[in-house]
C-alpha positions as CSV (number, residue, x, y, z in Angstrom):
1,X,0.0,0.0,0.0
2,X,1.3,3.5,-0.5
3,X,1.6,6.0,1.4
4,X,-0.4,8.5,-0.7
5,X,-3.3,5.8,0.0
6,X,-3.1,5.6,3.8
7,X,-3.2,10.0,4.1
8,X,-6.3,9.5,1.8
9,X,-8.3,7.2,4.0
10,X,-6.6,9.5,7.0
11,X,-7.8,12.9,5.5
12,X,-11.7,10.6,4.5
13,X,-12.2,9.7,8.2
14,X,-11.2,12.6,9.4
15,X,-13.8,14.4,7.0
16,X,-17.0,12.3,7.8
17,X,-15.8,12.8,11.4
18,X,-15.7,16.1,11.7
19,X,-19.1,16.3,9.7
20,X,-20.7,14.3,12.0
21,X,-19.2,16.1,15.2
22,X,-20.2,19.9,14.1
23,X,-23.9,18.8,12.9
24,X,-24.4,16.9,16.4
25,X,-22.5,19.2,18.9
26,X,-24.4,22.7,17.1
27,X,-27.1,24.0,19.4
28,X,-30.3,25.0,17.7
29,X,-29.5,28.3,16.2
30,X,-26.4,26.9,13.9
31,X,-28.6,23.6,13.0
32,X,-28.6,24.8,9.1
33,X,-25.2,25.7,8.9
34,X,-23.6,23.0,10.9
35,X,-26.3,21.0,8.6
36,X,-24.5,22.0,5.6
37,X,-20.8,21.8,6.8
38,X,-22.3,18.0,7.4
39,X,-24.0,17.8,3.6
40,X,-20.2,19.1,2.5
41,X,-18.0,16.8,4.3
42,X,-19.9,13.9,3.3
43,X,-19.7,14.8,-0.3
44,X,-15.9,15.1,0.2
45,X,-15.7,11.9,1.8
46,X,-16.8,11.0,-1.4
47,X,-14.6,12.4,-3.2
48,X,-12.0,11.5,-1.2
49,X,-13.0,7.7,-0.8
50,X,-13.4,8.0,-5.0
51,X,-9.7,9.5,-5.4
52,X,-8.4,6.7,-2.5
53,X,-10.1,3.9,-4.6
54,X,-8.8,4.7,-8.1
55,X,-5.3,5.5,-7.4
56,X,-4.9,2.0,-5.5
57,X,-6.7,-0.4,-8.0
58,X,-4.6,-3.3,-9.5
59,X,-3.6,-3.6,-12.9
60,X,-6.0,-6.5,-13.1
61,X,-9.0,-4.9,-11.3
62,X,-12.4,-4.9,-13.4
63,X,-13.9,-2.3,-14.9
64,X,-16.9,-1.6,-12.6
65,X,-14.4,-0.7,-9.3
66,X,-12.8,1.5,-11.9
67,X,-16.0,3.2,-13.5
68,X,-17.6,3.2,-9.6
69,X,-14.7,5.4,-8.4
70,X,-14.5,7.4,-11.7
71,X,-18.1,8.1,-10.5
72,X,-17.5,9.0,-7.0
73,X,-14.4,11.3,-8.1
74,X,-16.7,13.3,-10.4
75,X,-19.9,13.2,-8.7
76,X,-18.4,13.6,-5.1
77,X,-16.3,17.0,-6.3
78,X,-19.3,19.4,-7.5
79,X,-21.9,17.9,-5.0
80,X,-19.2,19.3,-2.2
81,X,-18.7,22.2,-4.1
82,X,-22.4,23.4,-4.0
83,X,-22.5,22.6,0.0
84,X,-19.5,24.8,0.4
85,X,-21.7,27.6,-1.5
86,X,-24.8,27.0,0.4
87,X,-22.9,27.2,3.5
88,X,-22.4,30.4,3.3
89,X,-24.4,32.2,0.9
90,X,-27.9,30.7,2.2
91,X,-28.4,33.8,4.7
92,X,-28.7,36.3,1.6
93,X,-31.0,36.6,-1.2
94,X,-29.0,36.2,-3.8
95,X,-27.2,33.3,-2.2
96,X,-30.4,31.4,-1.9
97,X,-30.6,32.1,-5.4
98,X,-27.1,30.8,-6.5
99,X,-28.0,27.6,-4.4
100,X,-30.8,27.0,-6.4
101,X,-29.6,28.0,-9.9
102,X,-26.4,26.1,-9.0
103,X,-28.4,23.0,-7.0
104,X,-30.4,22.5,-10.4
105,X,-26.9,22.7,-12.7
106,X,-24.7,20.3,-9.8
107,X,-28.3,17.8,-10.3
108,X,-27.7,17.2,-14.0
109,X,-24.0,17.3,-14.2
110,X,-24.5,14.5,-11.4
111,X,-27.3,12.1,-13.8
112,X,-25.3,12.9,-16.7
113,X,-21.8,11.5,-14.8
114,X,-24.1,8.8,-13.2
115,X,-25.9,7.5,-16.6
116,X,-22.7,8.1,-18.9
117,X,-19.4,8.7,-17.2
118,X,-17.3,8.9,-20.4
119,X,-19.1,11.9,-21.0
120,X,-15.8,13.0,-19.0
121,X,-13.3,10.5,-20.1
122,X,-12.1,8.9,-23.3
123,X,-10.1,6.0,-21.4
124,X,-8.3,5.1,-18.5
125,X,-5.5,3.5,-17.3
126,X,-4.9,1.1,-14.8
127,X,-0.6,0.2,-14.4
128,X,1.1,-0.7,-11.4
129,X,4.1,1.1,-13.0
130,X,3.0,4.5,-14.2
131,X,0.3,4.8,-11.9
132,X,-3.6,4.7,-12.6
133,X,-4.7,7.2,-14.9
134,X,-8.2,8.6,-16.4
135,X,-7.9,10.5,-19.6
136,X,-10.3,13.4,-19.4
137,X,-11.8,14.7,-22.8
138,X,-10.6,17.9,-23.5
139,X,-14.1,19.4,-25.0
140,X,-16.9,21.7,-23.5
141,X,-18.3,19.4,-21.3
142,X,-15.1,18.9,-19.1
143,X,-14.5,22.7,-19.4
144,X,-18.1,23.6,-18.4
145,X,-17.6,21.1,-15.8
146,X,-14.7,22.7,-14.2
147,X,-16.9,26.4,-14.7
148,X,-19.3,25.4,-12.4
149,X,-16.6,24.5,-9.6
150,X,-15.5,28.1,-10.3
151,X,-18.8,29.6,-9.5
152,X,-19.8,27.4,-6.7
153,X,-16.3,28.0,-5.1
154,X,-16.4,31.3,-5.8
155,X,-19.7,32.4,-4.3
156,X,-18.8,30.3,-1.3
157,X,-15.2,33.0,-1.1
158,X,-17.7,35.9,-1.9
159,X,-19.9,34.9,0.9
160,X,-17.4,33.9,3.4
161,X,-15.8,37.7,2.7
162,X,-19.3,39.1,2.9
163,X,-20.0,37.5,6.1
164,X,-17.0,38.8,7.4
165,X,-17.5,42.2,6.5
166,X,-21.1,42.3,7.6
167,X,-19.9,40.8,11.4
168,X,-20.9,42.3,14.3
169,X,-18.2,41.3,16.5
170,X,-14.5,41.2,15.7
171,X,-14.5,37.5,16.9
172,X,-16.7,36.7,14.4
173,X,-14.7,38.6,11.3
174,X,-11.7,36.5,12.1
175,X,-13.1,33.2,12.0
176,X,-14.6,34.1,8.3
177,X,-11.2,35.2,7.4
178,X,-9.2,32.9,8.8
179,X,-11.5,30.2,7.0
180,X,-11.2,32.1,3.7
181,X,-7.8,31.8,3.9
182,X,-7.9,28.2,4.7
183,X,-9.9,27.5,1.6
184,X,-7.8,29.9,-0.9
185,X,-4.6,27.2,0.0
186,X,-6.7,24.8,-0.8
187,X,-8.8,25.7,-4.0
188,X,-5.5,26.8,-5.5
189,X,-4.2,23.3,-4.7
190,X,-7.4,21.8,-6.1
191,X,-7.4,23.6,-9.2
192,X,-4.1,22.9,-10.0
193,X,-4.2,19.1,-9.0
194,X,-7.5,17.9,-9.5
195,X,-8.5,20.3,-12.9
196,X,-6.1,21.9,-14.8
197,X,-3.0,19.6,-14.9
198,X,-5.7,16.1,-15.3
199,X,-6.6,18.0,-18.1
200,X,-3.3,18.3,-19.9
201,X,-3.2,14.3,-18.9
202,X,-1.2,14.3,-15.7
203,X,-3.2,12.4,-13.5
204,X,-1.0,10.9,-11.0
205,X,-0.7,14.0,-8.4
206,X,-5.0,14.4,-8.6
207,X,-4.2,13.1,-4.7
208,X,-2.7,16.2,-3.4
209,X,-6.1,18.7,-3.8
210,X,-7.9,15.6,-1.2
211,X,-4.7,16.2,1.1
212,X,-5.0,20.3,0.8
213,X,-8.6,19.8,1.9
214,X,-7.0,18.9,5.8
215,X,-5.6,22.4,5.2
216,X,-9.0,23.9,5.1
217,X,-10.6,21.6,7.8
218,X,-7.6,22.6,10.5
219,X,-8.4,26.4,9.2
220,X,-12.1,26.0,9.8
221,X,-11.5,23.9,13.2
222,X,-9.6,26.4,14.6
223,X,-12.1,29.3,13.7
224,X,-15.0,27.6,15.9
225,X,-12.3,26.7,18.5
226,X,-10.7,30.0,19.3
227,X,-13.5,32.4,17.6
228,X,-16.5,30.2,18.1
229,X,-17.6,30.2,14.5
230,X,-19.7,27.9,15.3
231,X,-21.5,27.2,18.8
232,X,-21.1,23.6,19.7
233,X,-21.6,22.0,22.9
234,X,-18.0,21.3,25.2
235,X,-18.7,18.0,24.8
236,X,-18.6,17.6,21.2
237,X,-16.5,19.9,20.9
238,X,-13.8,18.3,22.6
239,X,-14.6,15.0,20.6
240,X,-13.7,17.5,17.3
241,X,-10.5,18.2,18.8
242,X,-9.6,15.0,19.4
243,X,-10.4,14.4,15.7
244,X,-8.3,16.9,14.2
245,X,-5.6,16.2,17.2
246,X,-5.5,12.5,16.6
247,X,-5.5,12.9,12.9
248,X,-2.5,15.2,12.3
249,X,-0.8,12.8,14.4
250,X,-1.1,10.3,12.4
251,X,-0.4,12.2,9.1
252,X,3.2,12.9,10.5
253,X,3.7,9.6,12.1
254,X,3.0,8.4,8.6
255,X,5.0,10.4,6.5
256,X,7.9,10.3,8.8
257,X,7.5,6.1,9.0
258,X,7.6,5.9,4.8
259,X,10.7,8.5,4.9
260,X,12.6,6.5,7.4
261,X,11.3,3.0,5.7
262,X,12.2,4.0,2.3
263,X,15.7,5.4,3.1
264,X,16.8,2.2,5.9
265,X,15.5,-0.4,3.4
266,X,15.7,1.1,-0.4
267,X,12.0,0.3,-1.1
268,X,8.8,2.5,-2.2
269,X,6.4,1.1,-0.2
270,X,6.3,-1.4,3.2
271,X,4.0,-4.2,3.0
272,X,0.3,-4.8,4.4
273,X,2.2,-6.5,7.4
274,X,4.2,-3.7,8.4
275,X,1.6,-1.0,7.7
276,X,-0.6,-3.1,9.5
277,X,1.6,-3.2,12.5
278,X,2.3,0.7,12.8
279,X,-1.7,1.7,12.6
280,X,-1.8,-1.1,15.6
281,X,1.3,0.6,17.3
282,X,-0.6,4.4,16.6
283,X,-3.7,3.0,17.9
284,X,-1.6,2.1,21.1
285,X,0.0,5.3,21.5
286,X,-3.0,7.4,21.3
287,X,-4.6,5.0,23.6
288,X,-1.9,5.8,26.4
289,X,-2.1,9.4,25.7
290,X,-3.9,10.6,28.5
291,X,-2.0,8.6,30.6
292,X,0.9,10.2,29.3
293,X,-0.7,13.5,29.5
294,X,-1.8,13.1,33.0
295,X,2.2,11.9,34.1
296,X,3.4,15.0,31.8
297,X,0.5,17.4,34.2
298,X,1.9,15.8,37.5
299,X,5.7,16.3,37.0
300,X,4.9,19.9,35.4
301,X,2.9,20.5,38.4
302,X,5.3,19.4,40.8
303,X,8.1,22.0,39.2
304,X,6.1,24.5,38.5
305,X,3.1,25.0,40.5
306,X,4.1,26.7,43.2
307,X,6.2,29.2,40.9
308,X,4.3,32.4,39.7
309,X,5.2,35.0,37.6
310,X,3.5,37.8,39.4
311,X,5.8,40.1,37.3
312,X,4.2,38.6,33.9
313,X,0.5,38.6,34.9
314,X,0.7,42.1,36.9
315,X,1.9,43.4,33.0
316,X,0.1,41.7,31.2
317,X,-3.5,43.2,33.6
318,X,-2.3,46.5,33.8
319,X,-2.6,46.5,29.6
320,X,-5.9,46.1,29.8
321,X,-7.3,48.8,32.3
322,X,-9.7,50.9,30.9
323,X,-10.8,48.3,28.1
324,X,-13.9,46.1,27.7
325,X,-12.4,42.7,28.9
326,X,-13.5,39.2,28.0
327,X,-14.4,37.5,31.8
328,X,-14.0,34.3,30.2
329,X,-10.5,34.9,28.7
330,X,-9.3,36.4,31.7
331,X,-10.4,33.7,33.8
332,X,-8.4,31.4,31.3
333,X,-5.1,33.4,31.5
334,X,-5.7,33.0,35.0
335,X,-6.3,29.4,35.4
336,X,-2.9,29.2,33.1
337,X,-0.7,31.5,34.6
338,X,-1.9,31.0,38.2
339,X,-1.9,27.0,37.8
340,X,-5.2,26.2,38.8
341,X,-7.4,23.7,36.9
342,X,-10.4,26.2,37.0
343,X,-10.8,29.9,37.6
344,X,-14.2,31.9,37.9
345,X,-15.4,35.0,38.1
346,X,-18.9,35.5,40.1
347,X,-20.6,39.0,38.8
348,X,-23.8,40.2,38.6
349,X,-25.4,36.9,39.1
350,X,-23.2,35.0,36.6
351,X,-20.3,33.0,36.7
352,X,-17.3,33.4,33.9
353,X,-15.2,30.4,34.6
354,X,-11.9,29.1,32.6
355,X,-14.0,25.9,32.0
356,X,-17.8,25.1,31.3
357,X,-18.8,24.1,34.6
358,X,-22.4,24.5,35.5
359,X,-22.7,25.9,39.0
360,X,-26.1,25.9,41.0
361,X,-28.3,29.1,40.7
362,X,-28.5,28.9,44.8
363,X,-24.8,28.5,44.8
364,X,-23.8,31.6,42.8
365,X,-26.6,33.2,45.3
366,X,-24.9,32.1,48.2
367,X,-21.1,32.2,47.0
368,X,-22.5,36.1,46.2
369,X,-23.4,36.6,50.3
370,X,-20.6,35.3,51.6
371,X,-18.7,38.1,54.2
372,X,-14.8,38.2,55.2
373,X,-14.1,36.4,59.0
374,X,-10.9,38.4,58.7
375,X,-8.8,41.2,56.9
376,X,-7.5,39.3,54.1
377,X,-9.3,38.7,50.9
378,X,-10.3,35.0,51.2
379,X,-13.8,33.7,52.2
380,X,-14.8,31.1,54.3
381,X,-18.3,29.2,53.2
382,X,-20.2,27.4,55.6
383,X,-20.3,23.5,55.6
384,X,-23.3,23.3,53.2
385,X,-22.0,25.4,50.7
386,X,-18.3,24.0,51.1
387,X,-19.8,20.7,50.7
388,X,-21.3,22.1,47.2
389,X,-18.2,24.0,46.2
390,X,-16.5,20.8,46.8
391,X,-18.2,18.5,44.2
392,X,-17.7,21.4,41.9
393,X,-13.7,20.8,42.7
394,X,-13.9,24.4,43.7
395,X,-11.6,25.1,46.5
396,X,-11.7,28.2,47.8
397,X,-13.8,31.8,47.4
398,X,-11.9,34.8,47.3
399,X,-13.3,38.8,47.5
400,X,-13.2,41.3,44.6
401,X,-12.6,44.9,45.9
402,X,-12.4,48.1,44.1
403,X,-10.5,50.9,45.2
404,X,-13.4,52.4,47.0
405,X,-13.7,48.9,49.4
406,X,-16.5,48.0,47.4
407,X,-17.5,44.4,46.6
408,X,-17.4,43.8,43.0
409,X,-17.6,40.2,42.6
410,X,-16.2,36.6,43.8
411,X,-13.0,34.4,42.0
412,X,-13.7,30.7,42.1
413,X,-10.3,28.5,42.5
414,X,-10.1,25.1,41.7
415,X,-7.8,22.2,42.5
416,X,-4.3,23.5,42.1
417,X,-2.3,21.7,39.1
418,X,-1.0,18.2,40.2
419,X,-1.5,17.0,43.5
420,X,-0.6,20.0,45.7
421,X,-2.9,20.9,48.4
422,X,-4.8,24.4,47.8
423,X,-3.1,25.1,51.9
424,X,0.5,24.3,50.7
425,X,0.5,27.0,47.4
426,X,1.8,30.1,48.4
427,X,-0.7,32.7,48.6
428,X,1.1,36.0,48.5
429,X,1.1,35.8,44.8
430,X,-2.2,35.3,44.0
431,X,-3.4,37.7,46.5
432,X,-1.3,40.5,44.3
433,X,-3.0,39.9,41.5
434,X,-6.7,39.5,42.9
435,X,-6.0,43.1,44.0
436,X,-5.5,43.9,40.1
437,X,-8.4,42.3,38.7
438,X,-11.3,44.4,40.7
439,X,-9.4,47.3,38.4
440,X,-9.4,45.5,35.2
441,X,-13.3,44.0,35.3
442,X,-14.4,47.3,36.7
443,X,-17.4,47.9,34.5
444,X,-16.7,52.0,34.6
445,X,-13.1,51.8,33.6
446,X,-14.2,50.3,30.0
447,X,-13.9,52.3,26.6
448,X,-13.0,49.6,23.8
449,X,-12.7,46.0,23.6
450,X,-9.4,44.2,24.0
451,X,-8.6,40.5,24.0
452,X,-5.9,38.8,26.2
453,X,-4.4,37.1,23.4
């Protein structure tokens, strides 16, 4: 097997996966586009699987697995295409329009390939030597073919830009952009791979536009992770990551293996065996992951716990006085730079944690009451509520003062990193900088918005 195979089946699971993650995680107001992003990766599975198929057929493999993934390869591609344009144009008018103009165009080109694929090819080619090949026809049907991918990817840039443009939030903006530029690697990849040289009869690199479409996935992926482009439950969330996490790893592991394999033993590709014994060896590996991870958290802990740069937070806070800050992001810098597992914010009612965790109503209520037994800034809950803050893995309840003495809020802390006791931390530290905060969530001091990272 080779190794452009395995990346192909890699990049297919990794498609329907993350297809299947975003249109089960979305909550109910991103239901039609996380709908869509589905529709789209399971026409570039497709695709994908079509591409994966072809390229790896024997010399002496019949003509229906050949003709079956001819028609996957060029049914797959402008069925995605139109998903990618209806994903983002089918908030506007003239988007909806496109869909349908474009939907009734992707139909016929798709019962035309279906009925009669050599409506697109002459012949093909099936050599273990050369490599598998389809000879496209070089006439208007292939060219008008390859228009329509123009259009549908087109509107889907144009509405990606419009979207961006039209955002309310700066958040928002960036994940557009960051996905447009995502998808301009990879169309330009595409077009050159899977359309324009195929049609000057070099077929064996129509592999790497499947490969650039990872490039676009991690781009989209990180646009709902950092900028929420789309709002999807932790849970599933998490399960995306782990996706796109696990996936990547492999890709390396992969293309590192064949590098190493080809250069030790002088040959293009290992056999089943071997291949078969490395996917076993990464399924191991990811399996002891967050055992790894957890060892990794302990030591680090242990070294590094009880160190904080007050220097580097006190900085980094006094940046943002007088700016709109996100409670959630600070909490987050917090939790990181303070080494706690969680960090909230109690204000107004509402708590603004490092981590979804879903406090009581009559907790926030009674975390909000809680007075000082003593000068400093730390709180001391009674036994029902510590009991609650407790299976929480909350730890202790500090005050927010202003300058004026006056109560501004609560700070949640969590288990300290590793295994250190929340009484064996040193506390000067983290009293400095709670004597910051008050100043930097200080609803008064706020002109503009200003992120922490």
């Amino acid at each position: 097997m080779q190794l452009t195979t395995l990346l192909l089946i890699i990049v297919a699971i990794l498609t329907a996966l993350s297809g299947i993650a975003v249109l089960l995680g979305a909550h109910k107001g991103d239901r039609m586009q996380a709908f869509l992003f589905f529709f789209t990766a399971m026409a570039a599975l497709v695709w994908a699987v079509g591409i994966g198929i072809f390229l790896s057929l024997p010399a002496d493999a019949g003509s229906n697995w050949a003709i079956v993934a001819i028609r996957m390869i060029y049914i797959g591609a402008p069925v995605m295409c139109w998903g990618l344009m209806a994903y983002t144009c089918h908030k506007y008018t003239l988007g909806k329009i496109g869909m349908v103009v474009l939907g009734v165009v992707c139909a016929i080109f798709a019962i035309l390939i279906l009925t009669n694929p050599a409506l697109l090819y002459s012949s093909y080619d099936l050599n273990a030597i050369s490599g598998n090949i389809v000879h496209v026809r070089q006439d208007a049907f292939y060219i008008l073919y390859g228009v329509y991918h123009f259009l549908a990817v087109g509107l889907y840039m144009i509405g990606l830009w419009c979207t961006a443009q039209k955002a309310k939030t700066v958040s928002v903006k960036k994940a557009n952009l960051m996905v447009l530029a995502g998808f301009t690697i990879t169309g330009i990849l595409a077009l050159i791979f899977d359309f324009i040289l195929p049609y000057f009869g070099k077929y064996d690199t129509i592999w790497v536009g499947v490969l650039a479409m990872s490039i676009a996935w991690i781009f989209h992926y990180y646009a709902i992770l950092r900028y929420r482009l789309l709002d999807l439950s932790s849970v599933w969330l998490k399960g995306f990551s782990k996706v796109i996490v696990m996936s990547l790893a492999a890709i390396a592991y992969l293309v590192i293996f064949f590098i190493i394999f080809a250069a030790l033993f002088k040959v293009p590709a290992p056999s089943a065996q071997v291949i078969i014994l490395n996917i076993l060896m990464i399924i191991a590996v990811m399996l002891l992951f967050p055992a790894l991870n957890e060892l990794s958290t302990f030591v680090g802990s242990l070294a590094s716990a009880d160190e904080v740069d007050v220097s580097y937070i006190v900085k980094k806070l006094t940046k943002l006085v007088g700016y709109d800050v996100n409670l959630v992001e600070l909490a987050t810098f917090l939790s990181d730079h303070l080494h706690f597992q969680y960090v909230g914010f109690v204000m107004g009612g509402e708590v603004y944690g490092s981590k979804k965790i879903k406090v009581p109503p009559e907790v926030v209520k009674a975390v909000s009451g809680l007075k000082k037994s003593n000068g400093g800034i730390w709180l001391e809950p009674d036994a029902e509520l510590s009991h609650a803050l407790h299976k929480l893995d909350i730890t202790a309840v500090a005050e927010l003062r202003d300058s004026k003495g006056k109560i501004v809020g609560q700070v949640l802390l969590g288990r300290p990193d590793g295994h250190i006791s929340f009484e064996n931390r040193d506390l000067a530290p983290i009293e400095i900088v709670m004597q910051i905060v008050p100043v930097v969530t200080h609803p008064g001091n706020h002109r503009i918005k200003k992120h922490l990272i």
